[in-house]
Biopython code that builds the backbone (N, CA, C, O; Angstrom):
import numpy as np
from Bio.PDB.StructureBuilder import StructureBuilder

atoms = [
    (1, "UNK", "N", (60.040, 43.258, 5.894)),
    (1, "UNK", "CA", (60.781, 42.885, 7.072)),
    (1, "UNK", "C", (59.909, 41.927, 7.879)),
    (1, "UNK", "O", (58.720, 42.238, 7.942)),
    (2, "UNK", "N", (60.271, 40.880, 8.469)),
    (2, "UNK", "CA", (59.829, 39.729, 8.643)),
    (2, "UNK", "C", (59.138, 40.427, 10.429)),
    (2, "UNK", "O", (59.435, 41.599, 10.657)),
    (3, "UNK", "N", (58.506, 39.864, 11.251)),
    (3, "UNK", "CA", (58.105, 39.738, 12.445)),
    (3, "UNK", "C", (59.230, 40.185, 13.996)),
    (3, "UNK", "O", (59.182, 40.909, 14.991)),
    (4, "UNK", "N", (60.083, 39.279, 13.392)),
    (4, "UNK", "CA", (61.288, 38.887, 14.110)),
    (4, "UNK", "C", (61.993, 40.120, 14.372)),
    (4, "UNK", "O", (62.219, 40.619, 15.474)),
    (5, "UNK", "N", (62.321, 40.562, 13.207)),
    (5, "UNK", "CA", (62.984, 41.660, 12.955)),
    (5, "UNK", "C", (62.723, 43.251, 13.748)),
    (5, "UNK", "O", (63.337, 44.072, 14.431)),
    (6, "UNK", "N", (61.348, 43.023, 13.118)),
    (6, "UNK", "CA", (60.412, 44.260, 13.574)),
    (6, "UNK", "C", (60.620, 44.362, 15.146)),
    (6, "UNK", "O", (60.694, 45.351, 15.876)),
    (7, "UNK", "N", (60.681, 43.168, 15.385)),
    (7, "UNK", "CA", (60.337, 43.081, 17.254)),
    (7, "UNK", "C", (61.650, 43.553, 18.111)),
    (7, "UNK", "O", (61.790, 44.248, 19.117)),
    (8, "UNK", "N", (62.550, 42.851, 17.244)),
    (8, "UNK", "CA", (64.100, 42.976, 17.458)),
    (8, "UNK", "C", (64.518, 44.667, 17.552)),
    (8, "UNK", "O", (65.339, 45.158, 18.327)),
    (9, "UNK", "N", (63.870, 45.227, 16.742)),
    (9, "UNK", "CA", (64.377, 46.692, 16.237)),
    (9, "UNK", "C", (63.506, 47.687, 17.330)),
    (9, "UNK", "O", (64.178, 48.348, 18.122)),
    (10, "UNK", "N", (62.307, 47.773, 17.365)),
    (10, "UNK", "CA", (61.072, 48.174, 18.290)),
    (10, "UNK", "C", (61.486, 47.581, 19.722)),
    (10, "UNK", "O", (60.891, 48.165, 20.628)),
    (11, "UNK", "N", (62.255, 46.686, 20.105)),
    (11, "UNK", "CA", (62.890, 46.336, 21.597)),
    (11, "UNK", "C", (63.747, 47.209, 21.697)),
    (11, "UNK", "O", (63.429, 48.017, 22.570)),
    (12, "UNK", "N", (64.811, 47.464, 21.153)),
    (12, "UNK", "CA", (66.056, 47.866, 21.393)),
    (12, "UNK", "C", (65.918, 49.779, 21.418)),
    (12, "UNK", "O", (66.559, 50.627, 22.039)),
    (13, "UNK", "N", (64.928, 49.863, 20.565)),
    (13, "UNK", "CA", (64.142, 51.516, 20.675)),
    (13, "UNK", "C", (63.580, 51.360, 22.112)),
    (13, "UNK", "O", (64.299, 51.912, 22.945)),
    (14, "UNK", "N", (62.874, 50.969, 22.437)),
    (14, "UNK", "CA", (62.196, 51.243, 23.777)),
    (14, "UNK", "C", (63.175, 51.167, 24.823)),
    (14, "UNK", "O", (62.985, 51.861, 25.822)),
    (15, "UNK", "N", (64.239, 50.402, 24.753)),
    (15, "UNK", "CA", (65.179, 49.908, 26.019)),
    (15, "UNK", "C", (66.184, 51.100, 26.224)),
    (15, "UNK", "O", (66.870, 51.439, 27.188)),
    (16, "UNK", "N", (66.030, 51.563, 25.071)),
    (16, "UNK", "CA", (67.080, 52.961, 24.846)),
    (16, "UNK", "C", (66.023, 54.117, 25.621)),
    (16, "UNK", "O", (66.630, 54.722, 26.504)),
    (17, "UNK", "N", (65.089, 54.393, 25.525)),
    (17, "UNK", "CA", (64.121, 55.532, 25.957)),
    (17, "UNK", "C", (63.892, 55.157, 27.114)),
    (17, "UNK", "O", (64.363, 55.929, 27.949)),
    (18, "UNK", "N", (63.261, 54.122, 27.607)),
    (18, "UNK", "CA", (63.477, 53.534, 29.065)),
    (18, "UNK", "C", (64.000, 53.796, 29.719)),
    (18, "UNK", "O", (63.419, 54.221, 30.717)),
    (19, "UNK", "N", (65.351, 53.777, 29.730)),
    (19, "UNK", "CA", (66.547, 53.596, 31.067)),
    (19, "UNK", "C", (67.154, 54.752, 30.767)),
    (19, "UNK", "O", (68.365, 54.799, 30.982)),
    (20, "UNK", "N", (66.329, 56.215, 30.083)),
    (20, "UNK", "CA", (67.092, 57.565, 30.275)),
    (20, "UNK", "C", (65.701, 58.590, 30.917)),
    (20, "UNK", "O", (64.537, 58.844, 30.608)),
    (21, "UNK", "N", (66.312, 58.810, 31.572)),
    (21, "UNK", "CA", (65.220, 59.252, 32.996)),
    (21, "UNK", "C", (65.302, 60.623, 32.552)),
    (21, "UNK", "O", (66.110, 60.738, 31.630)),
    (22, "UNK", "N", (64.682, 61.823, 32.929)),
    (22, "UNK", "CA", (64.294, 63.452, 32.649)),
    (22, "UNK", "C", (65.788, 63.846, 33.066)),
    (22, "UNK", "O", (66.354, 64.402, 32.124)),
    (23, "UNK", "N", (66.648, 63.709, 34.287)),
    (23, "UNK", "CA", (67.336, 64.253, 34.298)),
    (23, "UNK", "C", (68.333, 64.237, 33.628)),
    (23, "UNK", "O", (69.025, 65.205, 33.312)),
    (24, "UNK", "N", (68.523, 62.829, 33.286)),
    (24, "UNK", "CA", (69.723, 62.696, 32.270)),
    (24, "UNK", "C", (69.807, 63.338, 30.600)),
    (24, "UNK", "O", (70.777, 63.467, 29.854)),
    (25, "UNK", "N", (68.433, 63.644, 30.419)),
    (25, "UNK", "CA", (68.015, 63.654, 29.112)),
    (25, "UNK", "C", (68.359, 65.571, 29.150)),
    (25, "UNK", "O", (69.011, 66.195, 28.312)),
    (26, "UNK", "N", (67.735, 66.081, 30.287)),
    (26, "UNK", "CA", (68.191, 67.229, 30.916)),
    (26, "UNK", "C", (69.854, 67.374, 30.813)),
    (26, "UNK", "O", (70.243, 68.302, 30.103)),
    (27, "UNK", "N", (70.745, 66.646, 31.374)),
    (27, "UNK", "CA", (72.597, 66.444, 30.889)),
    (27, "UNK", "C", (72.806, 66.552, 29.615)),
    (27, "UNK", "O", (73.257, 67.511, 28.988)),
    (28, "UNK", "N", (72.260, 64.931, 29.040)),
    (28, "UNK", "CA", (72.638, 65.048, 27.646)),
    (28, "UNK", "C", (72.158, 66.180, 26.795)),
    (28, "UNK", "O", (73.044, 66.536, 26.019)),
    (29, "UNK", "N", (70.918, 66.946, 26.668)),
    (29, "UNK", "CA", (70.683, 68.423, 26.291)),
    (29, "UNK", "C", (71.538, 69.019, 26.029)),
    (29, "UNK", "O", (71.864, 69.283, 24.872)),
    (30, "UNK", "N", (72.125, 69.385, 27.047)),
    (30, "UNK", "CA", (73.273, 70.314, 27.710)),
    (30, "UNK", "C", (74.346, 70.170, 27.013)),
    (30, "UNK", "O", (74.788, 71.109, 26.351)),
    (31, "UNK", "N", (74.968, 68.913, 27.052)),
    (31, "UNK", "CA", (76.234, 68.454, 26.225)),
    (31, "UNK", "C", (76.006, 68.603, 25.046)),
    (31, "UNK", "O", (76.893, 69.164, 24.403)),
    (32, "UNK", "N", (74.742, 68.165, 24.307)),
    (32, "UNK", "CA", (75.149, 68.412, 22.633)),
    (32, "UNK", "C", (74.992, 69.898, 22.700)),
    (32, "UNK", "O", (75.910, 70.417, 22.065)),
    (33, "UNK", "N", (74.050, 70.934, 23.311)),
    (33, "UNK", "CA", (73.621, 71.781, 22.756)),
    (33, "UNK", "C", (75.392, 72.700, 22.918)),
    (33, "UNK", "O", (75.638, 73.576, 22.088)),
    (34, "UNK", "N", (76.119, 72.471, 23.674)),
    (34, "UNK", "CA", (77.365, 73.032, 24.144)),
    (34, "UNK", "C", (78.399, 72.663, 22.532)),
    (34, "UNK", "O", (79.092, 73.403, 21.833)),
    (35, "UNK", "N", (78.117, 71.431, 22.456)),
    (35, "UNK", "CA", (78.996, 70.865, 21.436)),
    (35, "UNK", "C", (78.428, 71.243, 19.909)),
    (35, "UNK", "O", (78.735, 70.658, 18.870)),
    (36, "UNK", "N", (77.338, 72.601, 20.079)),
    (36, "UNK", "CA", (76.350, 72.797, 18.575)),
    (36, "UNK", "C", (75.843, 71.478, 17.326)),
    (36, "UNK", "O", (75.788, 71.331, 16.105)),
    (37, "UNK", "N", (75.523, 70.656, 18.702)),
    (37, "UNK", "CA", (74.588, 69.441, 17.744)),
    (37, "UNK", "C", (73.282, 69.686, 17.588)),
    (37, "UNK", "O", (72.649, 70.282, 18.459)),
    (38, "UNK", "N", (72.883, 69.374, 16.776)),
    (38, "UNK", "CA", (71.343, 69.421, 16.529)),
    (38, "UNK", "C", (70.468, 68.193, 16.974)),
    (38, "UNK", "O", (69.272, 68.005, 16.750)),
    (39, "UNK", "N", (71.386, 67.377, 17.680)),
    (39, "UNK", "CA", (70.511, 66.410, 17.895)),
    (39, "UNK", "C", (70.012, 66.770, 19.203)),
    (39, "UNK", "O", (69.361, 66.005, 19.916)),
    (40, "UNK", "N", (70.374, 68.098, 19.536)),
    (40, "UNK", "CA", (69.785, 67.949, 21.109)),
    (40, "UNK", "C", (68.394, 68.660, 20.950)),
    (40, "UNK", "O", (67.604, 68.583, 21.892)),
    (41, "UNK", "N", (68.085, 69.273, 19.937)),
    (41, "UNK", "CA", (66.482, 69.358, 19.465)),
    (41, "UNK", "C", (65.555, 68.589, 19.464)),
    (41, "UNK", "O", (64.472, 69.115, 19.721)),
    (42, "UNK", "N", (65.549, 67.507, 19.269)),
    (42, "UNK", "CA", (65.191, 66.162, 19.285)),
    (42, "UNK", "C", (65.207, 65.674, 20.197)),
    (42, "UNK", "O", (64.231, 64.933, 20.308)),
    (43, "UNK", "N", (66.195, 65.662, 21.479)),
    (43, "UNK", "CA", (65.940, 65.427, 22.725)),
    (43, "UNK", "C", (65.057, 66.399, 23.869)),
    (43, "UNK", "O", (64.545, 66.070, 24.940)),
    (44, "UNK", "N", (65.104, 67.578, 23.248)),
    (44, "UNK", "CA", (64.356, 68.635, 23.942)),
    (44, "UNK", "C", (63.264, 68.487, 23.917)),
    (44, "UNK", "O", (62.706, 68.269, 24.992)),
    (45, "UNK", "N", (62.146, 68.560, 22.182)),
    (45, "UNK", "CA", (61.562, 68.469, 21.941)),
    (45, "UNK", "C", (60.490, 66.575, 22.005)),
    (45, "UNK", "O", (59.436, 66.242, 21.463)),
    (46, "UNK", "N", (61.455, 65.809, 22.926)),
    (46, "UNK", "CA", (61.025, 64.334, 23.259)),
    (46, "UNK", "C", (60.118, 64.439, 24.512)),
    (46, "UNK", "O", (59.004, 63.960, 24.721)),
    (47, "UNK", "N", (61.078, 65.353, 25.430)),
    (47, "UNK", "CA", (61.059, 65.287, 26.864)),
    (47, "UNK", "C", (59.763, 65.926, 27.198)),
    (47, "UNK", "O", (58.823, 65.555, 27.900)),
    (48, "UNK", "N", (60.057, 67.350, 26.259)),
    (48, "UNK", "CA", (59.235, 68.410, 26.831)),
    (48, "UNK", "C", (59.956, 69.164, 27.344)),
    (48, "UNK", "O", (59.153, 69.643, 28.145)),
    (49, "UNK", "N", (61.497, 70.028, 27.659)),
    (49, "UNK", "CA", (62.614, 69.802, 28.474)),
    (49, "UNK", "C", (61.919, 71.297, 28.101)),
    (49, "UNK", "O", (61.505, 71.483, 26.956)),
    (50, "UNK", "N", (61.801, 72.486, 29.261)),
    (50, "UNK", "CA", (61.510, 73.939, 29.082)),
    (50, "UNK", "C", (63.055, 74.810, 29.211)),
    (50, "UNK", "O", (63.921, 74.156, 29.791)),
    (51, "UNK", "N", (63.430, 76.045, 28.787)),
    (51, "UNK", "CA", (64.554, 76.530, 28.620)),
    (51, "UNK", "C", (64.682, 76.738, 30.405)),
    (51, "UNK", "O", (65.463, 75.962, 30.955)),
    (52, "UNK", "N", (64.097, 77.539, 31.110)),
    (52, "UNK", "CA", (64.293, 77.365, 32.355)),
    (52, "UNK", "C", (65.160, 75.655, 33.178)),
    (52, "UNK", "O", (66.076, 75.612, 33.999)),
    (53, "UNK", "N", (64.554, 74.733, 32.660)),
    (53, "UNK", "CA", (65.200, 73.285, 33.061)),
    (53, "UNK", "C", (66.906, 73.384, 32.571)),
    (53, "UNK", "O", (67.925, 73.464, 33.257)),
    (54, "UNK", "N", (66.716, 73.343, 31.194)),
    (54, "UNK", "CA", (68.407, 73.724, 30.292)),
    (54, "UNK", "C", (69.257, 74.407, 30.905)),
    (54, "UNK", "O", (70.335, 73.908, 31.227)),
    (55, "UNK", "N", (68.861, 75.979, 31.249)),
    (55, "UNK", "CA", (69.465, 76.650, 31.684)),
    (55, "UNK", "C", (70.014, 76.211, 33.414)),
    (55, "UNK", "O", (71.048, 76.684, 33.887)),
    (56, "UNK", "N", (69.317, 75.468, 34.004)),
    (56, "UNK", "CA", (69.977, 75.008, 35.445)),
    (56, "UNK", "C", (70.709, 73.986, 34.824)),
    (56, "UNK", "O", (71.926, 73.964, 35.007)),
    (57, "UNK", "N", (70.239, 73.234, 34.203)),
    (57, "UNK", "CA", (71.547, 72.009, 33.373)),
    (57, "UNK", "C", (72.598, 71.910, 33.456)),
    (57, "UNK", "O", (73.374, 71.058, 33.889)),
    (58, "UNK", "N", (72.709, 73.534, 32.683)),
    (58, "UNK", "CA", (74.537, 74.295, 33.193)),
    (58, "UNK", "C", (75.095, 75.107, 31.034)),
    (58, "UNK", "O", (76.074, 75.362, 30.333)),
    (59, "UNK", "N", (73.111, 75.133, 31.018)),
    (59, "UNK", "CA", (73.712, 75.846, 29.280)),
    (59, "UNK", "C", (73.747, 77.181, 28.927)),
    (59, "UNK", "O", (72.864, 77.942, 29.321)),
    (60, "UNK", "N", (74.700, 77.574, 28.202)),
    (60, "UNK", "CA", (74.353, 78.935, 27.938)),
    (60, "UNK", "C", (73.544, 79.908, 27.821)),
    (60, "UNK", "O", (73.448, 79.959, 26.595)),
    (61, "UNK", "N", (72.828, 80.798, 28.256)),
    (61, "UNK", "CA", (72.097, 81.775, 27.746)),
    (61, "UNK", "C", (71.615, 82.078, 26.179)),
    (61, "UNK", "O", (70.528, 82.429, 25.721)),
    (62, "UNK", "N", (72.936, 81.780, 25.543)),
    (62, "UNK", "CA", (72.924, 82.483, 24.337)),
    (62, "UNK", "C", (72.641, 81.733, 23.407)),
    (62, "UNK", "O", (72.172, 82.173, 22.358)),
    (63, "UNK", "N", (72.943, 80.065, 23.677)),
    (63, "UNK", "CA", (72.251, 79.163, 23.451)),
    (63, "UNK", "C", (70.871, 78.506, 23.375)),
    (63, "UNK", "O", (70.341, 77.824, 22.498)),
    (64, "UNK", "N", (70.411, 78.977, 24.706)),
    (64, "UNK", "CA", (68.960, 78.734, 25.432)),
    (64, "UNK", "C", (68.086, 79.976, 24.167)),
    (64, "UNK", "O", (67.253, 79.683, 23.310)),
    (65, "UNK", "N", (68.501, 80.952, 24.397)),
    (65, "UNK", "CA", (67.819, 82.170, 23.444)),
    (65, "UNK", "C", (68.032, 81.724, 21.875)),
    (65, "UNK", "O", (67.073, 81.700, 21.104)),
    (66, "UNK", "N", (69.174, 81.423, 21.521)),
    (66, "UNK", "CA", (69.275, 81.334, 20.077)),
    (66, "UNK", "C", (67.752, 80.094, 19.748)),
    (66, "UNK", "O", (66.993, 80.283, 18.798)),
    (67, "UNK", "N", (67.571, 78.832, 20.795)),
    (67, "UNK", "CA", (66.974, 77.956, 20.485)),
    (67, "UNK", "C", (65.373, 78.484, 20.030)),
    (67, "UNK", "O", (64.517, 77.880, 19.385)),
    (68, "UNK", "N", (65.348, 79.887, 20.655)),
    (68, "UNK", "CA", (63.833, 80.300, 20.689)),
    (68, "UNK", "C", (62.437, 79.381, 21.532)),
    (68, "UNK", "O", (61.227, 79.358, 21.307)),
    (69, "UNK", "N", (63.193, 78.783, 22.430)),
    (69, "UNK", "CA", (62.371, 77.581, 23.591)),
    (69, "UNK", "C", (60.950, 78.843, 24.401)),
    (69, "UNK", "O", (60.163, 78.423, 25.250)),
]
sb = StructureBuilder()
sb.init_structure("model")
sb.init_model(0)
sb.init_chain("A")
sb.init_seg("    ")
for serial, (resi, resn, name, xyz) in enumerate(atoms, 1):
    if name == "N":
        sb.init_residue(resn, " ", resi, " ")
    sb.init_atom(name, np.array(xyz, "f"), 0.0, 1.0, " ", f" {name:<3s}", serial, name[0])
structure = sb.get_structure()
């Protein structure tokens, strides 16, 4: 993959992580973990996001526990 490319791809990653601030990342959590995505593991585990934070979010208990956080 040429220079160009690389730079192109590595911009558009950072611009995405950038402009999503703790709390939002805190929301979006919430929403997948409600909707049983797994991608919100990956957002948890980005942030640092503690089950105490989740749980004010507005997520389940049973959720928060199943995660083992």
């Amino acid at each position: 993959m040429g220079k160009s490319k690389k730079r192109i791809i590595y911009k558009g990653k950072n611009l995405q992580l950038t402009n999503l601030t703790r709390t939002e990342a805190i929301d979006t959590a919430v929403k997948l973990l409600n909707n049983n995505d797994r991608e919100a593991y990956s957002l948890i585990t980005l942030f640092g996001l503690t089950a105490e934070e989740i749980l004010e979010g507005g997520a389940s208990y049973e959720i928060v526990k199943g995660l083992g956080i």
